[in-house]
C-alpha positions as a Python dict, from the first residue, in 0.01 Angstrom:
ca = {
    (1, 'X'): (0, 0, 0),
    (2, 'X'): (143, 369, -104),
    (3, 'X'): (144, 654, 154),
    (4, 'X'): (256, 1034, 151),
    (5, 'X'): (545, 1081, 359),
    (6, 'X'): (488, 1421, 625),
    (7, 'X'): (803, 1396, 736),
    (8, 'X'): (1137, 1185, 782),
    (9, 'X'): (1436, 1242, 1000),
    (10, 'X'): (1710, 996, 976),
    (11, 'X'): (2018, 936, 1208),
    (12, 'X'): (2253, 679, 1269),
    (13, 'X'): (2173, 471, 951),
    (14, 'X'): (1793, 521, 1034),
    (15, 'X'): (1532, 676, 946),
    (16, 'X'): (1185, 782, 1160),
    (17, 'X'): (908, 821, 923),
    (18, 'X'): (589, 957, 969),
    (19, 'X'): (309, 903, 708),
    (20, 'X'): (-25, 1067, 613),
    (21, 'X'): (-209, 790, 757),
    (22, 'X'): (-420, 770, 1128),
    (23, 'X'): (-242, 475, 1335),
    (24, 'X'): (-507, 324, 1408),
    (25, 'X'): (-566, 220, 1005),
    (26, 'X'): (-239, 18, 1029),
    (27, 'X'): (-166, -324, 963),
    (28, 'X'): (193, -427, 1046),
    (29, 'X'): (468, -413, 756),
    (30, 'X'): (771, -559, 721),
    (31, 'X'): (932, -389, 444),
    (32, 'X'): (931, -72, 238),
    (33, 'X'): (986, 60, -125),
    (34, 'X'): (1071, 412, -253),
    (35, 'X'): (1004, 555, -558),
    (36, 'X'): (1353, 448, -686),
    (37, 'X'): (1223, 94, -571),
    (38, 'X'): (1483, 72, -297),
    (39, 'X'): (1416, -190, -62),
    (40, 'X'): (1381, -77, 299),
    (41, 'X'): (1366, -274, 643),
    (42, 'X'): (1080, -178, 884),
    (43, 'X'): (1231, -179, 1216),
    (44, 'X'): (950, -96, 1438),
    (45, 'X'): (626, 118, 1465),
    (46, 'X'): (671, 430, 1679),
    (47, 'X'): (327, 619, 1859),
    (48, 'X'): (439, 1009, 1855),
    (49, 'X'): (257, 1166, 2139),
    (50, 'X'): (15, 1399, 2023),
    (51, 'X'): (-360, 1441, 2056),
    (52, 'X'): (-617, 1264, 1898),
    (53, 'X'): (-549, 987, 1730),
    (54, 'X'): (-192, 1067, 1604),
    (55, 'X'): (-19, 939, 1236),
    (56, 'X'): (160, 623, 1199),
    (57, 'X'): (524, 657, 1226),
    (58, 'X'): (773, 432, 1200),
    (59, 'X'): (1180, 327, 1183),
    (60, 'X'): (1346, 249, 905),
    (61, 'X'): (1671, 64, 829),
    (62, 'X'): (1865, 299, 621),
    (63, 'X'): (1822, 608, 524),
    (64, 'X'): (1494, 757, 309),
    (65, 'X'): (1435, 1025, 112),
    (66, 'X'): (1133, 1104, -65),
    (67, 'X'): (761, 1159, -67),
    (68, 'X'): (592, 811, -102),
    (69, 'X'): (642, 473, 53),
    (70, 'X'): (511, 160, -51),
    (71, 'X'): (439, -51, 287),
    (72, 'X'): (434, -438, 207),
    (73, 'X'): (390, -724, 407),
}
């Protein structure tokens, strides 16, 4: 599934992104693409603390750079 990227900060040979998606509509990935169709290690799901029900966000292994990610299982 694609998502828009809000925003990404990487450090460390890892990147935190956070997508233009509600957490609670989900599912648990296990890998990433970018446009370039770089291959991309999801590390873990992160819950920034915010109000409401805040955007998924999550850890990459590597560093990512772009506007879109494809999530896959």
């Amino acid at each position: 599934m694609k998502y828009d990227v809000i925003s990404s900060f990487s450090l460390n040979g890892k990147t935190e992104v956070t997508l233009d998606v509600a957490v609670t509509d989900m599912p648990t990935y296990t890998a990433a693409l970018d446009a370039d169709g770089n291959l991309f290690k999801v590390l873990r799901f992160t819950f920034p603390k915010t109000s409401g029900i805040p955007n998924a966000s999550l850890v990459l292994e590597g560093i990512y750079k772009g506007n879109q990610i494809e999530l896959l299982n």
